[in-house]
C-alpha positions in Angstrom: -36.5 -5.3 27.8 -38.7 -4.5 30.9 -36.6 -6.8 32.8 -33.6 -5.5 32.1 -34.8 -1.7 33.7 -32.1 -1.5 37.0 -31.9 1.6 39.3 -29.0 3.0 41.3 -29.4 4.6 44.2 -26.9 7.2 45.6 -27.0 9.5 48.2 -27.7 12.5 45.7 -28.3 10.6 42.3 -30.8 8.2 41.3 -29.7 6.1 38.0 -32.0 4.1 35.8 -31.3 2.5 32.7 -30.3 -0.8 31.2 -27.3 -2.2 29.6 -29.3 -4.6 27.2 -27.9 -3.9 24.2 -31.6 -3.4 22.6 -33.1 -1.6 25.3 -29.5 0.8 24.9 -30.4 0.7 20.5 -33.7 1.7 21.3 -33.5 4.7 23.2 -30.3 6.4 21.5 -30.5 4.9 18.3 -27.8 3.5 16.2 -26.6 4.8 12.4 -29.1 2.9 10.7 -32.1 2.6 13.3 -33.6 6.0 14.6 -34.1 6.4 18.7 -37.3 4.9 19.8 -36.8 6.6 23.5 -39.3 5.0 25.8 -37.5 5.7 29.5 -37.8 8.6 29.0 -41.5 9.1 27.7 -42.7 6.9 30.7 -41.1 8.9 33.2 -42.5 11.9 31.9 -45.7 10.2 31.8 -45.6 9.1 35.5 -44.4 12.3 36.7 -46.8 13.4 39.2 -46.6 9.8 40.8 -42.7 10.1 40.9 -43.2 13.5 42.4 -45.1 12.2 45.2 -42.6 9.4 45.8 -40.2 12.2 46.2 -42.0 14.6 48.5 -42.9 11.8 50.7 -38.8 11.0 50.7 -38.1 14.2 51.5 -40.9 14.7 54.2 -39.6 11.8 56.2 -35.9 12.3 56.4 -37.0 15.9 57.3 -39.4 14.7 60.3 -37.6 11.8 60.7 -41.3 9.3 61.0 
């Protein structure tokens, strides 16, 4: 499933996901299988790192180095 992760970038939206069917079952869940979300959780867990990522971002299209 790792694999199948993709990301979109936009100018104002950043998508990630995966259209594996099981990666898709896992997260949401189906009518017999609960959700097992796990994007979700690890973005959450990696916050602070994707926060940084983010201010850096924005600090360079605002200096422009």
């Amino acid at each position: 499933m790792r694999e199948s992760i993709q990301h979109q970038l936009e100018p104002d939206t950043v998508t990630i996901g995966s259209e594996n069917d099981i990666a898709v079952y896992q997260e949401e869940g189906t009518e017999d299988i609960p959700a097992r979300p796990f994007l979700g959780p690890a973005m959450y867990e990696e916050r602070a790192e994707i926060k940084a990522a983010i201010d850096n971002l924005l600090l360079t299209w605002i200096t422009g180095k």
